[in-house]
C-alpha positions in Angstrom: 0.0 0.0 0.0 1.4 3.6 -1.1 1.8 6.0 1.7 0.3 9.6 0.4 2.5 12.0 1.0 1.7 14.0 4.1 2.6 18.0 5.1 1.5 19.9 7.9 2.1 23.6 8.9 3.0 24.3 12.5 1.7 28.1 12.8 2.9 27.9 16.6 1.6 31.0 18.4 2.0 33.2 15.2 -1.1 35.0 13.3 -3.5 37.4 13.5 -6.7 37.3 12.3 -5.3 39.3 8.7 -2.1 37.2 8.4 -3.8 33.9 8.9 -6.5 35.0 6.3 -3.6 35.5 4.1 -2.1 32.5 4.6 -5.1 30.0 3.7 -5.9 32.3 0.8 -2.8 31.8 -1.2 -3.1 28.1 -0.5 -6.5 27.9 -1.5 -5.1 29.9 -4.9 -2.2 27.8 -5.2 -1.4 25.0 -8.0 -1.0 22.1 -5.2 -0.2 18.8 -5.8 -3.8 17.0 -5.2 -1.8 13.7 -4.4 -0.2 15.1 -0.8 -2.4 15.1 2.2 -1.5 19.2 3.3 -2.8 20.4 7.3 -2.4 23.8 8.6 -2.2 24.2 12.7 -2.9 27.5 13.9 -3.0 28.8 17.3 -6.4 27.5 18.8 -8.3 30.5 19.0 -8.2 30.4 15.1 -9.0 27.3 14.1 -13.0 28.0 13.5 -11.7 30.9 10.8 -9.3 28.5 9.7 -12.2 25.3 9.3 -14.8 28.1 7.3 -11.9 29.5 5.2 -9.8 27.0 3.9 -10.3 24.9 0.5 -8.2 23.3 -1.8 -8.3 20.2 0.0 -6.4 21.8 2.7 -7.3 20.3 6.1 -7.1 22.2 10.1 -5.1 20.4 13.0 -5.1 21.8 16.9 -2.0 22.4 18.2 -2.7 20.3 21.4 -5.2 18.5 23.7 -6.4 17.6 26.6 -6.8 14.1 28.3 -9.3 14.5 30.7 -12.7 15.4 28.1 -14.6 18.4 29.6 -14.7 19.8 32.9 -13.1 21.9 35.6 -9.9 22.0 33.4 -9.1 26.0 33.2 -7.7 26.7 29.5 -7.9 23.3 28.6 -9.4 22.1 25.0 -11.0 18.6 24.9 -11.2 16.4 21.7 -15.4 16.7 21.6 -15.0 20.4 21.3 -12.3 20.2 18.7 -15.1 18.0 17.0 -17.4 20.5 17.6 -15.6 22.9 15.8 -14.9 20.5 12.8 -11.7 20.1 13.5 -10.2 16.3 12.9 -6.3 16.8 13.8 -4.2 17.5 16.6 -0.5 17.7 17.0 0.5 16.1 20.2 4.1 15.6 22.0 5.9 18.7 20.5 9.5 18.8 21.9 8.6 22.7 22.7 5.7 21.6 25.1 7.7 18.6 26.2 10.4 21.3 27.0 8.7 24.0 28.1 5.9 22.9 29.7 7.3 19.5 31.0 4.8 16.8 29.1 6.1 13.4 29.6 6.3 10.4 27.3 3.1 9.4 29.5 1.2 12.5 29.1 1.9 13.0 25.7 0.5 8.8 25.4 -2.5 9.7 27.5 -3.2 13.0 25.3 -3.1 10.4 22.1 -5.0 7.7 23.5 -7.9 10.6 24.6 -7.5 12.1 20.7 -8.3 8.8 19.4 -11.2 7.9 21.3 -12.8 11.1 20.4 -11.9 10.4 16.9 -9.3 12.8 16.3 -6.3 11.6 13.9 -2.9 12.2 15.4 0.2 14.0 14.4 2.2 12.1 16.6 6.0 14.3 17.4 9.1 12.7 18.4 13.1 13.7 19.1 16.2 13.9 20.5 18.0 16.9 22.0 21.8 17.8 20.8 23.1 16.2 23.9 21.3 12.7 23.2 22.7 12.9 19.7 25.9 13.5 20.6 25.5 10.7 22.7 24.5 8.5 19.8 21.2 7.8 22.0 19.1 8.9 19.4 17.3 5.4 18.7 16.9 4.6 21.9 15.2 8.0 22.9 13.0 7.9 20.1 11.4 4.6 20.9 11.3 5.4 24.2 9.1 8.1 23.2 6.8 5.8 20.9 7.1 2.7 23.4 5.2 5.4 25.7 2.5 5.5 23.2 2.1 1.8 22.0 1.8 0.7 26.2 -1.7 2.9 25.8 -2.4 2.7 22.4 -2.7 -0.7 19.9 -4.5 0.9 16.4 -2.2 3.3 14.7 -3.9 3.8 11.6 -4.9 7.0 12.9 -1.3 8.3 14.1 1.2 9.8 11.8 4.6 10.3 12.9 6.8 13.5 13.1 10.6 13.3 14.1 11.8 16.2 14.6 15.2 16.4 16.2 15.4 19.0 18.8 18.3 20.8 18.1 17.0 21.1 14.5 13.8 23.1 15.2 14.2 26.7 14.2 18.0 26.7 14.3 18.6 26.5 10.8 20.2 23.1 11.2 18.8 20.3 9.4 19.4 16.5 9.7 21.3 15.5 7.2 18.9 13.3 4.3 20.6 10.4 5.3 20.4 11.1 9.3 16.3 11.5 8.5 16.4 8.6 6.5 18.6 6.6 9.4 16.3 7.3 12.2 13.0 7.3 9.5 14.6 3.4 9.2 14.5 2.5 12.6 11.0 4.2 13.7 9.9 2.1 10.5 11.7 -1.5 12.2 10.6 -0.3 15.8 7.0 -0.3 14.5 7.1 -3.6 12.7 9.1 -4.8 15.7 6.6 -3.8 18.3 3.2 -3.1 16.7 2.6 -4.9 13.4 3.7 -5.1 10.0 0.5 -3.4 9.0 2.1 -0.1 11.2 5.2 -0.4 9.8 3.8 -0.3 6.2 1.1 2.0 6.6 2.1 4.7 8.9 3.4 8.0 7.7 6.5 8.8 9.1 7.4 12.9 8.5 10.6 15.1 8.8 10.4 18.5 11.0 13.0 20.7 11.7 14.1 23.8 9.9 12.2 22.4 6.9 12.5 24.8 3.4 11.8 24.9 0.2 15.6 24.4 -0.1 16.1 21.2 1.8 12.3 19.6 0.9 12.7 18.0 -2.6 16.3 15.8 -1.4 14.7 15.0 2.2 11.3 14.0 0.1 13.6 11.3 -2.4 14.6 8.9 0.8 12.0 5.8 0.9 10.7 5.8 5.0 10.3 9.7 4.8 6.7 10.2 3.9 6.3 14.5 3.8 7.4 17.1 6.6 5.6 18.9 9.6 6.9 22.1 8.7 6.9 25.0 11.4 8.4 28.4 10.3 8.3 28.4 6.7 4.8 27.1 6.9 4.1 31.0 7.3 5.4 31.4 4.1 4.5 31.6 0.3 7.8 28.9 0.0 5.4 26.1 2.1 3.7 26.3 -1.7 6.7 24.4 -2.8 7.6 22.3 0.3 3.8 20.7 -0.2 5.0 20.2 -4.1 8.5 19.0 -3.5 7.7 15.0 -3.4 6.5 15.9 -7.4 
């Protein structure tokens, strides 16, 4: 089975209401290739401009989730009212919430397993800081990360996979294609290994980190890497030609 090509724009806390109306216009304008799967993320508070606005095939992801449903949860947004809403996406396990806010490789399984019950799909991130890749830990951390997720979760046709090395993400740097591929490889074996062979064949597994419309069309050539979660440049007219690049 063919994987189809998969990009997503991280708009991270980034937008107003004019810039984001910008943004979805020139992609529902563009000349985009009607064989990738392309999702936008803005920050939450636009995603019902984002869900009326957008065309072109282009679909709305959340930027995060809650685990608990409804309730007493102050600032909290459950999958039902993402489904409310119309939205069917959510990025969960971003290295900048696992940083900054402190999610665990529990948390960030428990928010996936509460997405999937409530029928959201899942852009699933993983990653390793500098320090664990100079430590040549980088395996090993990133199956930690997903072993977290299979002990909750056994269906992943619903879960699509981001690595995105940590020291990568808005730096600049960029794995090199064959470091994506390597580690694209092994998430690929670790899934076949530990979930199924259906998993390993079906699930998309995506690049992120400093992602341009420089480095898109050599990183899109390698065999396990199946389309980018793209944060910065996802702002830009160049994400156009990152959704294109696996032409």
């Amino acid at each position: 089975m063919a994987r189809k090509f998969f990009v997503g724009g991280n708009f991270k806390s980034n937008g107003t209401t004019t810039q984001i109306k910008s943004i979805i216009e020139g992609l529902n304008q563009a000349s985009l290739n009607p064989n990738v799967e392309v999702i936008i993320s803005p920050p939450a508070i636009y995603l019902p401009l984002a869900k009326e606005i957008a065309s072109n095939g282009v679909q709305v992801a959340a930027q995060n989730v809650y685990d608990k449903g409804n309730g007493a949860y102050t600032g909290e947004i459950s999958a039902a009212q993402l489904k409310d809403v119309g939205v069917n996406w959510v990025i969960i396990g971003h290295s900048e919430r696992r940083a900054l806010l402190g999610e665990s490789d529990k948390f960030v399984a428990s928010k996936t397993k509460a997405a999937l019950a409530g029928g959201l799909s899942v852009i699933l991130c993983i990653g390793e800081s500098l320090e664990e890749r100079e430590a040549g830990t980088t395996i090993d951390v990133v199956t930690r990360q997903l072993k977290a997720v299979a002990d909750e979760v056994s269906d992943w046709s619903n879960i699509v996979i981001a690595y995105e090395p940590v020291w990568a993400i808005g730096t600049g740097k960029v794995a090199t294609t064959e470091q994506a591929q390597e580690v694209h490889a092994a998430i690929r074996k670790w899934l076949r290994e530990t979930v199924s062979d259906k998993a390993a064949e079906e699930t998309r597994i995506l690049y992120g980190g400093s992602v341009t419309d420089k480095n898109s069309k050599e990183l899109a050539t390698q065999p396990d890497v199946d389309g980018f979660l793209v944060g910065g440049a996802s702002l830009k007219p160049a994400f156009v030609d990152i959704i294109n690049s696996a032409a």
